[in-house]
CHARMM-style PDB file with segment names, atoms N, HN, CA, C and O in Angstrom:
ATOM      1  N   UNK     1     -15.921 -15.762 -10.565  1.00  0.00      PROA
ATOM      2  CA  UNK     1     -16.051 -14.941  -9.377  1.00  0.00      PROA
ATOM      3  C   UNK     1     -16.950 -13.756  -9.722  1.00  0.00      PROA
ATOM      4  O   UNK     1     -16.783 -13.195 -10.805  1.00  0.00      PROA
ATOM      5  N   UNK     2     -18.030 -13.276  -8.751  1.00  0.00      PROA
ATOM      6  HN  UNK     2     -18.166 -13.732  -7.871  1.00  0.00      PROA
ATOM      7  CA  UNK     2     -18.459 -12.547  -9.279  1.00  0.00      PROA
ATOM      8  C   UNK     2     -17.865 -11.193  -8.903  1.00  0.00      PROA
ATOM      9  O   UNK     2     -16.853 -11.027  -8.223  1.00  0.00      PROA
ATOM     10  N   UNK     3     -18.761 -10.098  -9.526  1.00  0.00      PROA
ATOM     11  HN  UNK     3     -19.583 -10.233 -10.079  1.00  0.00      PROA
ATOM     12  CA  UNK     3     -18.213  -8.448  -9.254  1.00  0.00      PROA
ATOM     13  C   UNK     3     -18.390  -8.472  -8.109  1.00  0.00      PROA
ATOM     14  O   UNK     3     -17.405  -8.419  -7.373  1.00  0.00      PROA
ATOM     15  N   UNK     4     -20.087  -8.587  -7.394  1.00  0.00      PROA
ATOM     16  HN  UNK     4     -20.888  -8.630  -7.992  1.00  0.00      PROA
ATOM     17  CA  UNK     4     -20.182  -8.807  -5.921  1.00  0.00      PROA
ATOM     18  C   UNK     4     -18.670  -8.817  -4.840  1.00  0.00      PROA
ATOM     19  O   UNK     4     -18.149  -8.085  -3.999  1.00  0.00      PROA
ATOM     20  N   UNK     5     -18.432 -10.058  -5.459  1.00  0.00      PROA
ATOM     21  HN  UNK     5     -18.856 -10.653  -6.142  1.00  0.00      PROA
ATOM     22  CA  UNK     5     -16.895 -10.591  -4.216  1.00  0.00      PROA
ATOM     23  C   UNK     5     -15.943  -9.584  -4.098  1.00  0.00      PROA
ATOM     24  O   UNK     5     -15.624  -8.961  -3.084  1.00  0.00      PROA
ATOM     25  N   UNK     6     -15.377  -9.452  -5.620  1.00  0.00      PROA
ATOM     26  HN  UNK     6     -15.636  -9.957  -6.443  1.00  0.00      PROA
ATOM     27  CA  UNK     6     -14.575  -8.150  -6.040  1.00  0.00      PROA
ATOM     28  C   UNK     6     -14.833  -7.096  -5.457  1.00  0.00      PROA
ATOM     29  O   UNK     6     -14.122  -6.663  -4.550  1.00  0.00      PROA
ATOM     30  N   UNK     7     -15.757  -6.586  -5.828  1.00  0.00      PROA
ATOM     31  HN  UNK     7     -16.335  -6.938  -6.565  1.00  0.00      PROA
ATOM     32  CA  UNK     7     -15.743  -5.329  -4.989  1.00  0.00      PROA
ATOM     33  C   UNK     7     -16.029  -5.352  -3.304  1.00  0.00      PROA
ATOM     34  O   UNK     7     -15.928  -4.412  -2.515  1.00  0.00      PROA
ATOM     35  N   UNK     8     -16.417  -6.748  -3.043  1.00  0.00      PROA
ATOM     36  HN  UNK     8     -16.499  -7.511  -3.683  1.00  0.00      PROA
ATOM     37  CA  UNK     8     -16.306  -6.446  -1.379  1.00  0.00      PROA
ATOM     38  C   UNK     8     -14.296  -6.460  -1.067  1.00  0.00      PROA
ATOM     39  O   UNK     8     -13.777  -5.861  -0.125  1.00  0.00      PROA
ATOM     40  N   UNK     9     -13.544  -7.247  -2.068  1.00  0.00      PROA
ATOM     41  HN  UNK     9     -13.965  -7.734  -2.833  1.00  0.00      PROA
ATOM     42  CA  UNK     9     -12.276  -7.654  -1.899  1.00  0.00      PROA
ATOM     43  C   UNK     9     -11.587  -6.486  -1.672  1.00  0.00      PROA
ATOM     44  O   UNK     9     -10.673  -6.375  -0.855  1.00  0.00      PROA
ATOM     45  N   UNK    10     -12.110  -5.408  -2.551  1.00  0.00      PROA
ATOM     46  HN  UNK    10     -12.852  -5.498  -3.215  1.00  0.00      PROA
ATOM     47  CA  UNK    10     -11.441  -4.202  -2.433  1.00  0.00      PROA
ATOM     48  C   UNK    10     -11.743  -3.798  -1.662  1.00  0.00      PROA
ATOM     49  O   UNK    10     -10.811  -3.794  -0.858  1.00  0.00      PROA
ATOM     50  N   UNK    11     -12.415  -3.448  -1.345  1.00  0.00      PROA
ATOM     51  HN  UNK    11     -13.173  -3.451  -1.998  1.00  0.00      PROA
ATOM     52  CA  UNK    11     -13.339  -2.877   0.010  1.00  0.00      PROA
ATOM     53  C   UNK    11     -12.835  -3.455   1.357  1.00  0.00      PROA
ATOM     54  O   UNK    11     -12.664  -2.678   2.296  1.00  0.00      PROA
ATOM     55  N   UNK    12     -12.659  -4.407   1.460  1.00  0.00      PROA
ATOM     56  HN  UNK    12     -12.798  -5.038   0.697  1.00  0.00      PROA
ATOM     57  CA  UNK    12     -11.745  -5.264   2.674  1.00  0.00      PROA
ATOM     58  C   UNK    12     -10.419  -4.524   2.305  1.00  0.00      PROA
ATOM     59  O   UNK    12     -10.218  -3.417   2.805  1.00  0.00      PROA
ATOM     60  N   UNK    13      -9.577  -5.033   1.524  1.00  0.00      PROA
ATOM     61  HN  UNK    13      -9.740  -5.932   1.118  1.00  0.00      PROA
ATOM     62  CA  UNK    13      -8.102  -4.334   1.212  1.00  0.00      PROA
ATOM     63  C   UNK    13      -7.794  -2.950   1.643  1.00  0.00      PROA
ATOM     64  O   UNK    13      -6.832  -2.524   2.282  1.00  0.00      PROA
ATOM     65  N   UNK    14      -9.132  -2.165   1.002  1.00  0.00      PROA
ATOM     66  HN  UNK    14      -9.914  -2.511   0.482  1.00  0.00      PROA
ATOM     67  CA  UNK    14      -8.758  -0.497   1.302  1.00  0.00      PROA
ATOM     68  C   UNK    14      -9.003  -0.497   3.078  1.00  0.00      PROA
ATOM     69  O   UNK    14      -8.198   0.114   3.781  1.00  0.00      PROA
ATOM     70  N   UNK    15     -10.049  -1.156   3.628  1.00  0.00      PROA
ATOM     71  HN  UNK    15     -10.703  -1.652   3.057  1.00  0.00      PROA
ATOM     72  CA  UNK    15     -10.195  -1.017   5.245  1.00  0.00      PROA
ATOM     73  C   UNK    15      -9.015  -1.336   5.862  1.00  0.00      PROA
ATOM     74  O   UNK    15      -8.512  -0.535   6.650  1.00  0.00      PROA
ATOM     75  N   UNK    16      -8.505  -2.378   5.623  1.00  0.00      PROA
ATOM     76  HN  UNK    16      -8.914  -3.029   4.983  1.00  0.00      PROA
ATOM     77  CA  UNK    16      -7.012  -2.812   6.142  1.00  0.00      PROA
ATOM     78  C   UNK    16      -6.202  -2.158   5.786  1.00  0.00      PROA
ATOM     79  O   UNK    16      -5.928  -1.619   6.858  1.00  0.00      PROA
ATOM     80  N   UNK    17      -5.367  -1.621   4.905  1.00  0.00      PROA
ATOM     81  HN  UNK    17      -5.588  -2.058   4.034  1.00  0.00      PROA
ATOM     82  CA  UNK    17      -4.780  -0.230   4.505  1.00  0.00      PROA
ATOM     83  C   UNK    17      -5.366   1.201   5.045  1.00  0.00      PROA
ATOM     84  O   UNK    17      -4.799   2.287   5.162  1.00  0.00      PROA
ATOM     85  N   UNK    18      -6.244   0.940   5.232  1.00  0.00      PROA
ATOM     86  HN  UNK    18      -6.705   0.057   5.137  1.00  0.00      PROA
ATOM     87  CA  UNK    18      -6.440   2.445   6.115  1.00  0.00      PROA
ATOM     88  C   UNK    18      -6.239   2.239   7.226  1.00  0.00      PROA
ATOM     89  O   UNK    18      -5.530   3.093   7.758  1.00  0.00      PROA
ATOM     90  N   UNK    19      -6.724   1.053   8.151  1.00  0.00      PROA
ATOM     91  HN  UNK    19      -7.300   0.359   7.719  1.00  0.00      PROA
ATOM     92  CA  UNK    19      -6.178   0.708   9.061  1.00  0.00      PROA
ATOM     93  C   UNK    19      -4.892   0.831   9.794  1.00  0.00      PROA
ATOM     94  O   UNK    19      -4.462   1.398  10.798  1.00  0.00      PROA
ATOM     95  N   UNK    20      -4.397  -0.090   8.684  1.00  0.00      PROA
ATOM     96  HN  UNK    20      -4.746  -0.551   7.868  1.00  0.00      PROA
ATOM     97  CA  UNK    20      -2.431  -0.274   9.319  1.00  0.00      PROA
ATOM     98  C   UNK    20      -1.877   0.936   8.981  1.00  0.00      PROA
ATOM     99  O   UNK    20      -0.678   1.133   9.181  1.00  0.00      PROA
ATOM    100  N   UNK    21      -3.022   2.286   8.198  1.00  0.00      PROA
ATOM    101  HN  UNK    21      -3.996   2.126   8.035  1.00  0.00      PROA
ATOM    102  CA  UNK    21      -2.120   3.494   8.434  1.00  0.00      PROA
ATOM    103  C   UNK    21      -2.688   4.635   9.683  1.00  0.00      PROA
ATOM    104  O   UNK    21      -2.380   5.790   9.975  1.00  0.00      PROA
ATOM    105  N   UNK    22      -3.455   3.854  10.100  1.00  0.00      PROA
ATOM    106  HN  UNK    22      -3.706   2.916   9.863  1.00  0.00      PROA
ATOM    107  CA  UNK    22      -3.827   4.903  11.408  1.00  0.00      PROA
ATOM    108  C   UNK    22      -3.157   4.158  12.089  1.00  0.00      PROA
ATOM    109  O   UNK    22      -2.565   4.882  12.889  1.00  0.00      PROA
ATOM    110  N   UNK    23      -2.828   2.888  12.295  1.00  0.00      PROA
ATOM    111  HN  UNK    23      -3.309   2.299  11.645  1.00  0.00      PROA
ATOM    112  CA  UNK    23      -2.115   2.066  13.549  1.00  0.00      PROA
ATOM    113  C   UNK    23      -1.022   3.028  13.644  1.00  0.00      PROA
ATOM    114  O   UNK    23      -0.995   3.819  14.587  1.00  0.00      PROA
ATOM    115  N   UNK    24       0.154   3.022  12.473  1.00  0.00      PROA
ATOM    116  HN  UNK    24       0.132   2.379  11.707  1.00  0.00      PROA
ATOM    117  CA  UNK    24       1.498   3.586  12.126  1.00  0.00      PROA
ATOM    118  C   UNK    24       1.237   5.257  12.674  1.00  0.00      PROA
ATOM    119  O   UNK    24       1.892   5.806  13.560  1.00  0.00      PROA
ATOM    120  N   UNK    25       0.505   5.655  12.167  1.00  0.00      PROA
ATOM    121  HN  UNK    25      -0.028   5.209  11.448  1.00  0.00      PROA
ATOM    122  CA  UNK    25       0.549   7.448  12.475  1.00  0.00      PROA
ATOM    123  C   UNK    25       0.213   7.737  13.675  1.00  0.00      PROA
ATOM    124  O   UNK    25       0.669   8.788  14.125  1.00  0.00      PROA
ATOM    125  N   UNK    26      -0.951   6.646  14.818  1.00  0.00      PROA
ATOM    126  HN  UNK    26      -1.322   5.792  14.452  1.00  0.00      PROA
ATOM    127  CA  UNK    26      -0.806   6.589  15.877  1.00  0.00      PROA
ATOM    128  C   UNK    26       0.054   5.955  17.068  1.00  0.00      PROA
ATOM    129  O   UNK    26      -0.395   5.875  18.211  1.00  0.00      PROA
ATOM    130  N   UNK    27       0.984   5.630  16.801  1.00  0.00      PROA
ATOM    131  HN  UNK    27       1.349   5.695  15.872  1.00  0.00      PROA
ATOM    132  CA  UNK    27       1.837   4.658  17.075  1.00  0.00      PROA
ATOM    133  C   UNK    27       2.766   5.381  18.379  1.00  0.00      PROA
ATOM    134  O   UNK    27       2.198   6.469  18.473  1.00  0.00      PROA
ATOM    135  N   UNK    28       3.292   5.381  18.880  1.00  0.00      PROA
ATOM    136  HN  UNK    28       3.752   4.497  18.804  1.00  0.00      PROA
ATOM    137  CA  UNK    28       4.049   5.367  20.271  1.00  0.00      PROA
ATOM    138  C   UNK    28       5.496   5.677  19.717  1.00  0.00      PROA
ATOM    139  O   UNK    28       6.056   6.732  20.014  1.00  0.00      PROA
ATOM    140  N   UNK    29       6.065   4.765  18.934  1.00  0.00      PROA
ATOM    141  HN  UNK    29       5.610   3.908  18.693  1.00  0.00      PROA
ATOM    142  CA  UNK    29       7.290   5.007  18.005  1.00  0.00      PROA
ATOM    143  C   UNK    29       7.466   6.276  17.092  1.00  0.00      PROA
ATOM    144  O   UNK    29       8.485   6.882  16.761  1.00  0.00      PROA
ATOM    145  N   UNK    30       5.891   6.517  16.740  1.00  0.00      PROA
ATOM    146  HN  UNK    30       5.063   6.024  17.009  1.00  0.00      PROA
ATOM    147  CA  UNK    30       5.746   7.740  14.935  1.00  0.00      PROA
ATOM    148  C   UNK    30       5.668   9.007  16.083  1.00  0.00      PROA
ATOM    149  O   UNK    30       5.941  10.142  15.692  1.00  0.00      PROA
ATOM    150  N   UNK    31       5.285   8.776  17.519  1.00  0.00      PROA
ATOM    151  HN  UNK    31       5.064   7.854  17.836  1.00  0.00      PROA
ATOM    152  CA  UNK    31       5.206  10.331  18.405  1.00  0.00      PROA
ATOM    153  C   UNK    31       6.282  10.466  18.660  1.00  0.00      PROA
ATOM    154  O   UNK    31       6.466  11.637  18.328  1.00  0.00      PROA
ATOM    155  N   UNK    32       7.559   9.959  19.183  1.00  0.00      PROA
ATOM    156  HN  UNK    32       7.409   9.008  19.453  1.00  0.00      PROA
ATOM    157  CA  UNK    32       8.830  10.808  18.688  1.00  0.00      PROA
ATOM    158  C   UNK    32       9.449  10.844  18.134  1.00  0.00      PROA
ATOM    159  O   UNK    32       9.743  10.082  17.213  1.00  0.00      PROA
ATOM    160  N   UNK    33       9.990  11.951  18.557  1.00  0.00      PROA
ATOM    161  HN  UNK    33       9.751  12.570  19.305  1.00  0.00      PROA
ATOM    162  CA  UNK    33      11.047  12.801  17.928  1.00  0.00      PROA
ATOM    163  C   UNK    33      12.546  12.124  16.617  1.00  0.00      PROA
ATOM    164  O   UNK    33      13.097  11.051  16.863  1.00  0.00      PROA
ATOM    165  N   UNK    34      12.727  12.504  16.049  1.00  0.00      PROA
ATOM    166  HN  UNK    34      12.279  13.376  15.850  1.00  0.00      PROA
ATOM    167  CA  UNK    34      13.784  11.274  15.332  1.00  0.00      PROA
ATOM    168  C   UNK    34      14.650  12.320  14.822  1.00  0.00      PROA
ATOM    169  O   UNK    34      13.982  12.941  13.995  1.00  0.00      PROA
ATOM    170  N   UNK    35      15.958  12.878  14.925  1.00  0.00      PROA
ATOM    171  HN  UNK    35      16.500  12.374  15.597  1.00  0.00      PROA
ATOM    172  CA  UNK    35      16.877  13.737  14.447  1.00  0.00      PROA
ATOM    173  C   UNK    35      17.101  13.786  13.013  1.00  0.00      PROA
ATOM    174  O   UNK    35      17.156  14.601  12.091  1.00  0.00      PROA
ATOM    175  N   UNK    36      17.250  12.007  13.345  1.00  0.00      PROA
ATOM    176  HN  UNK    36      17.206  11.345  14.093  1.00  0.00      PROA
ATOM    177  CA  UNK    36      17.791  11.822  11.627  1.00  0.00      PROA
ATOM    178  C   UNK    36      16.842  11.926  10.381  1.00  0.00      PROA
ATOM    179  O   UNK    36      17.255  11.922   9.222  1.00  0.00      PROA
ATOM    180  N   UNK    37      15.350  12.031  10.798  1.00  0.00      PROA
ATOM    181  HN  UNK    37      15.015  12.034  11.740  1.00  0.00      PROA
ATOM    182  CA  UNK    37      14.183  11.674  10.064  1.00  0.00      PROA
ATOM    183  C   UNK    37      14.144  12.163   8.184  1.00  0.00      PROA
ATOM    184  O   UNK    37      13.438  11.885   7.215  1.00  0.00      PROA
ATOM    185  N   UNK    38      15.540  13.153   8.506  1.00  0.00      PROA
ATOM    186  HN  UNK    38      16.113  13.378   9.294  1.00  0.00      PROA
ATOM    187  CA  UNK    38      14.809  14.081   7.317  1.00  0.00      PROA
ATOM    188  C   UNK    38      16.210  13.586   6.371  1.00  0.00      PROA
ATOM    189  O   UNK    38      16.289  13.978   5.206  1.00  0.00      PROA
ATOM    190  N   UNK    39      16.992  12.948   6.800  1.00  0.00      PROA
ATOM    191  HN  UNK    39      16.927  12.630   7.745  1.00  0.00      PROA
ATOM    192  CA  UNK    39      18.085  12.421   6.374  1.00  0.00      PROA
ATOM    193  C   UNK    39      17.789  11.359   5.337  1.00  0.00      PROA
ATOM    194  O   UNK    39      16.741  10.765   5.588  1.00  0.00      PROA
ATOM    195  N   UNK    40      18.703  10.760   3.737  1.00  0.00      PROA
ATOM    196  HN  UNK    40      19.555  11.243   3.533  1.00  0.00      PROA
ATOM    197  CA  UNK    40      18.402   9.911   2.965  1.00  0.00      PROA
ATOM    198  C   UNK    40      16.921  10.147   2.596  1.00  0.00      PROA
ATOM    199  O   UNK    40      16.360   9.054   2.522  1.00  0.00      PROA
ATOM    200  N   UNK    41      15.936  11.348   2.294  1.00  0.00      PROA
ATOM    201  HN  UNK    41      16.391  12.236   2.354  1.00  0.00      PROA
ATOM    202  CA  UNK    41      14.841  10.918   1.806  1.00  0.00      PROA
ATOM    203  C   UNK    41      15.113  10.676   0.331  1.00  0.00      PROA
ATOM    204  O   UNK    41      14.111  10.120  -0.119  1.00  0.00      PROA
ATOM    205  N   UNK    42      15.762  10.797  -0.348  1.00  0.00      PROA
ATOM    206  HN  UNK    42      16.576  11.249   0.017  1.00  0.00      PROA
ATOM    207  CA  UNK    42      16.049  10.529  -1.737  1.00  0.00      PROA
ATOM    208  C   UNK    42      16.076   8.831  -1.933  1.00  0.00      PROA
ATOM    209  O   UNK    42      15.241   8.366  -2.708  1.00  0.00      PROA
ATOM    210  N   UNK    43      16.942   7.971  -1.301  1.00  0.00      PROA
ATOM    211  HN  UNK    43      17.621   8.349  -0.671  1.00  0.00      PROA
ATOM    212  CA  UNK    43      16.647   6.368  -0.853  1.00  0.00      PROA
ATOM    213  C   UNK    43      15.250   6.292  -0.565  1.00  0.00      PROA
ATOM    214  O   UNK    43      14.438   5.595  -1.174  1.00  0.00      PROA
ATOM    215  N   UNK    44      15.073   6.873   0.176  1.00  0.00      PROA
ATOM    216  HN  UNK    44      15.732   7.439   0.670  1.00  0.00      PROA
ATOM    217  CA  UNK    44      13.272   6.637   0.738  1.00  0.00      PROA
ATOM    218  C   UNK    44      12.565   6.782  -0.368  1.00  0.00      PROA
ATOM    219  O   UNK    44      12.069   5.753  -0.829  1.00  0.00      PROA
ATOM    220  N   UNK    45      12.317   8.152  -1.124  1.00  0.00      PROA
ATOM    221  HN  UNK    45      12.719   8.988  -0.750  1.00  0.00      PROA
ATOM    222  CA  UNK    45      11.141   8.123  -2.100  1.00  0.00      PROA
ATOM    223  C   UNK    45      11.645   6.849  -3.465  1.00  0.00      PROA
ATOM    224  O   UNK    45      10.740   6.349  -4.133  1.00  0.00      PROA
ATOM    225  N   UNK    46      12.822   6.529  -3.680  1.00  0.00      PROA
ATOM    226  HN  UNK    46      13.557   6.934  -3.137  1.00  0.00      PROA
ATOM    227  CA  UNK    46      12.982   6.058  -4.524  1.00  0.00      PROA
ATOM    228  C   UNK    46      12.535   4.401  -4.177  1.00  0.00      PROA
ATOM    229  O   UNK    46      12.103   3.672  -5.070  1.00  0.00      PROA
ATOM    230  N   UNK    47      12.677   4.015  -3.000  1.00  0.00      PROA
ATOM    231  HN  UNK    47      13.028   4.608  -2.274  1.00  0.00      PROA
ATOM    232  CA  UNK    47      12.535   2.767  -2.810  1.00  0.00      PROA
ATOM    233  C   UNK    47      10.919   2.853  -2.797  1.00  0.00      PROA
ATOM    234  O   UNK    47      10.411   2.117  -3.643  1.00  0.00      PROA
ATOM    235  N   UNK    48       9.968   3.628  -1.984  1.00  0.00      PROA
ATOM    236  HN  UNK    48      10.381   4.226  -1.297  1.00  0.00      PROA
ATOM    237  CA  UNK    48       8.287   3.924  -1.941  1.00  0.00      PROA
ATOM    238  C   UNK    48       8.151   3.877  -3.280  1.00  0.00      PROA
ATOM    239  O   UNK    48       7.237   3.114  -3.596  1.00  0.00      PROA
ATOM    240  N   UNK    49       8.842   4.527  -4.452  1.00  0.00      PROA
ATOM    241  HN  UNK    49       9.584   5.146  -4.195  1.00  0.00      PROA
ATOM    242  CA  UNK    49       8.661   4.712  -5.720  1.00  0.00      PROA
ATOM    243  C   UNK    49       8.380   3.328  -6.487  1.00  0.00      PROA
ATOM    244  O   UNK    49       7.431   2.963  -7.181  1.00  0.00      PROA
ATOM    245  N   UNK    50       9.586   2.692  -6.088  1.00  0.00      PROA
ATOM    246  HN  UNK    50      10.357   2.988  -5.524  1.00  0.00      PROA
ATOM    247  CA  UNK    50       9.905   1.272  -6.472  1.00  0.00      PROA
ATOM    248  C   UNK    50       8.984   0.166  -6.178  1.00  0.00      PROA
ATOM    249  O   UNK    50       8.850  -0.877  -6.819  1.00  0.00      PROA
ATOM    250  N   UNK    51       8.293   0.589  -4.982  1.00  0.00      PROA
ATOM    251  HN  UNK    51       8.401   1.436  -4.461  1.00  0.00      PROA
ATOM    252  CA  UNK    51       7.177  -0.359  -4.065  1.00  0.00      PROA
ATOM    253  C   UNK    51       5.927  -0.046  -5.155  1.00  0.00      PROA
ATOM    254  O   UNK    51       5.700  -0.927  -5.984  1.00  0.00      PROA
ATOM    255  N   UNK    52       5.358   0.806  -5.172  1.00  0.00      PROA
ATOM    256  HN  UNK    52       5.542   1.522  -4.498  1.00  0.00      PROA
ATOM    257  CA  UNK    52       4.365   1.831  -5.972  1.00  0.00      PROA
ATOM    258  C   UNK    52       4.480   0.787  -7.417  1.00  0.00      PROA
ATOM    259  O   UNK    52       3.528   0.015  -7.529  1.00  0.00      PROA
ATOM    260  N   UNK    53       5.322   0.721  -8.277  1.00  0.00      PROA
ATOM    261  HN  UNK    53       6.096   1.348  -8.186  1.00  0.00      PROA
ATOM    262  CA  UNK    53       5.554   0.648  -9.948  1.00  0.00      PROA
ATOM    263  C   UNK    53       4.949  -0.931  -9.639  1.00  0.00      PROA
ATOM    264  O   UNK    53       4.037  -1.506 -10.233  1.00  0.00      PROA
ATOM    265  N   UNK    54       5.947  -1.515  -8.279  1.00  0.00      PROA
ATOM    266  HN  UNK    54       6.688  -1.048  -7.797  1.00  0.00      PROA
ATOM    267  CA  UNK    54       5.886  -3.309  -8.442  1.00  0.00      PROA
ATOM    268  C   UNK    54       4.435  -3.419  -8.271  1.00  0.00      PROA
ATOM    269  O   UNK    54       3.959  -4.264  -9.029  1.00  0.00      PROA
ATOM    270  N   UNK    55       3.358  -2.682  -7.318  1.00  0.00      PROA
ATOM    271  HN  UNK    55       3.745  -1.996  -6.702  1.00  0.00      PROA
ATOM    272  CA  UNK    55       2.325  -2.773  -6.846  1.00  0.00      PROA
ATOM    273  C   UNK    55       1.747  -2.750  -7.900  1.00  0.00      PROA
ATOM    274  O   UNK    55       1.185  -3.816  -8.152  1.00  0.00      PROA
ATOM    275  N   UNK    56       1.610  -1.764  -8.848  1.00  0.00      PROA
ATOM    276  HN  UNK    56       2.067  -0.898  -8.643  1.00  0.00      PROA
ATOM    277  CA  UNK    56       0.427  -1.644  -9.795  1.00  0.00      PROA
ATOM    278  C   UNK    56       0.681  -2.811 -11.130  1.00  0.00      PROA
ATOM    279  O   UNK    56      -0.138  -3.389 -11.844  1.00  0.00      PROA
ATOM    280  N   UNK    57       2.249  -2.853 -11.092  1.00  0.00      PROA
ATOM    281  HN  UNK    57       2.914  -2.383 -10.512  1.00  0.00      PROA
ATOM    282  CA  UNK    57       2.549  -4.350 -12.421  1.00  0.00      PROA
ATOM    283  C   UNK    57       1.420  -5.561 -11.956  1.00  0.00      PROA
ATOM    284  O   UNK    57       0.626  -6.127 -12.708  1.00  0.00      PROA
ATOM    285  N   UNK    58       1.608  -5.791 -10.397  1.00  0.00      PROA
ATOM    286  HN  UNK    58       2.253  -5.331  -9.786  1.00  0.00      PROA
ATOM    287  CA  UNK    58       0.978  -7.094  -9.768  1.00  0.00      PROA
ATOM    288  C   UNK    58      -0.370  -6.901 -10.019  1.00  0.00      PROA
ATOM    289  O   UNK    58      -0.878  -7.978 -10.328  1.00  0.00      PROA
ATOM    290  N   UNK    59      -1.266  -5.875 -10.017  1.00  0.00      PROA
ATOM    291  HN  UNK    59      -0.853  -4.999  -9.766  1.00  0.00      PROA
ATOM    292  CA  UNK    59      -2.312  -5.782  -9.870  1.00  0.00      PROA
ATOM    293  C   UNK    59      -2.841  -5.650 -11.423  1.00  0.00      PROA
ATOM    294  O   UNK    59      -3.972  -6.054 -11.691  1.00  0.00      PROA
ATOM    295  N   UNK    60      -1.954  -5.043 -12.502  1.00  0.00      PROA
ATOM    296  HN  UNK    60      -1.035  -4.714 -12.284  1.00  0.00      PROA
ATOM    297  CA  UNK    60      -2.723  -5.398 -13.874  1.00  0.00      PROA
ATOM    298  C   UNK    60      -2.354  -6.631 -14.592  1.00  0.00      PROA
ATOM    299  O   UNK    60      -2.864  -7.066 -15.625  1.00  0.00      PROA
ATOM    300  N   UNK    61      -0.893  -7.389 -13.529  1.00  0.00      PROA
ATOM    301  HN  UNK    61      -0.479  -7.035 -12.690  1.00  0.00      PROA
ATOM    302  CA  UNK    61      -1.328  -8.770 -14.379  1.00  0.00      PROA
ATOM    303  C   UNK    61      -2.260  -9.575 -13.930  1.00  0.00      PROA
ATOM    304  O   UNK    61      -2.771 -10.396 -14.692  1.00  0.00      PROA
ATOM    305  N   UNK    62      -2.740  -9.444 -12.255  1.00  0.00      PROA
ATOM    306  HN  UNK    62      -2.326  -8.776 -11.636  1.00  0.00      PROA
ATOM    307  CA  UNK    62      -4.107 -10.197 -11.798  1.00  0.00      PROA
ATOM    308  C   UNK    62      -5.383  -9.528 -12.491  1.00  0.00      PROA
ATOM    309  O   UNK    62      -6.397 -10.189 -12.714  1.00  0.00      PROA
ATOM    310  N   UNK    63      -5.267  -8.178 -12.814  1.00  0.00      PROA
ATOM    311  HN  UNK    63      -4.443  -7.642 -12.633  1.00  0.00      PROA
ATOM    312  CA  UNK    63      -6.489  -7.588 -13.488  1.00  0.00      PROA
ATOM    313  C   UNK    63      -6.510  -8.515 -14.891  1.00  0.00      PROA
ATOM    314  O   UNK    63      -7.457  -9.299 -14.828  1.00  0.00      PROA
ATOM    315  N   UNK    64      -5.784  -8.651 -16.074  1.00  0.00      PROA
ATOM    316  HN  UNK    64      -5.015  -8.014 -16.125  1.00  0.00      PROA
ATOM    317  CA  UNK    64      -5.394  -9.180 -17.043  1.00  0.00      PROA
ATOM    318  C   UNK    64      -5.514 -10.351 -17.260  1.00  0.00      PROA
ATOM    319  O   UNK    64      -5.972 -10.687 -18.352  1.00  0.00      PROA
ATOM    320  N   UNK    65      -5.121 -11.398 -16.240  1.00  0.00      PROA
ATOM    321  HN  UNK    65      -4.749 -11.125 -15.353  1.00  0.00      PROA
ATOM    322  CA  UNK    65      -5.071 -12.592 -16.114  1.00  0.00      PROA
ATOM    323  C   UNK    65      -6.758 -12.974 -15.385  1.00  0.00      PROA
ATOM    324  O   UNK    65      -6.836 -14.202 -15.328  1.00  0.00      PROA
ATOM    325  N   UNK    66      -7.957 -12.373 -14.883  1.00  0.00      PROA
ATOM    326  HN  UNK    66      -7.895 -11.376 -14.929  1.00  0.00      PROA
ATOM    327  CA  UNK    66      -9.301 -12.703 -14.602  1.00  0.00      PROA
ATOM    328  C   UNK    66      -9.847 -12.061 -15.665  1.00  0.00      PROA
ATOM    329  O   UNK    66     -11.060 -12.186 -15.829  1.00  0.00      PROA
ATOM    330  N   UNK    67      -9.161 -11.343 -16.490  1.00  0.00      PROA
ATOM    331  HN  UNK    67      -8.175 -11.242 -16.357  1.00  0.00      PROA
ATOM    332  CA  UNK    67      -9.831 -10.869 -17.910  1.00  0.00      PROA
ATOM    333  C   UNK    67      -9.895 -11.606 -18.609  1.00  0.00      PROA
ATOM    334  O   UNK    67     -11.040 -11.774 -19.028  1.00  0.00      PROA
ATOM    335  N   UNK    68      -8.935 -12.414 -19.139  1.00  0.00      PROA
ATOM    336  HN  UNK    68      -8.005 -12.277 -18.799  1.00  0.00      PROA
ATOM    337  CA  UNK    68      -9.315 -13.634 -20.218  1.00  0.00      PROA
ATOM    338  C   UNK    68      -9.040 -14.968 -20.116  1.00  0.00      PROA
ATOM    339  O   UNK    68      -8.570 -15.761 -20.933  1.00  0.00      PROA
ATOM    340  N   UNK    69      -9.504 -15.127 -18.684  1.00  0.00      PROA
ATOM    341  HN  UNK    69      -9.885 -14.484 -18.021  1.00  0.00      PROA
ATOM    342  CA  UNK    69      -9.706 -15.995 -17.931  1.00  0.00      PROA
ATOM    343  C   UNK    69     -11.428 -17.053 -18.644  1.00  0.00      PROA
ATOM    344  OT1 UNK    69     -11.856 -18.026 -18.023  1.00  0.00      PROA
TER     345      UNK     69
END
């Protein structure tokens, strides 16, 4: 595969991630109000935390695995 592809791959990935985060921040649901919002953020960052660690494992064993490929 070349770098070419790669870097358009990322380049697609980051557009769609920026995307589905303007969808979310513009969203109809994210404009109101939520009482409880500020409630359990400790669950919250820890689970985002948890999302975050699995994300980057996946991505240096695909980095790793087209390395000595």
């Amino acid at each position: 595969m070349s770098m070419v592809y790669l870097i358009g791959l990322v380049f697609i990935v980051m557009c769609a991630g920026f995307a589905g985060t303007l969808s979310v921040g513009w969203s109809k649901a994210n404009r109101s109000e939520n009482a409880g919002y500020g409630s359990g953020t400790g669950k919250k960052w820890t689970r985002l935390g948890l999302l975050y660690v699995l994300g980057v494992v996946i991505v240096l064993a695909v980095f790793f695995a087209l390395l000595n490929r």
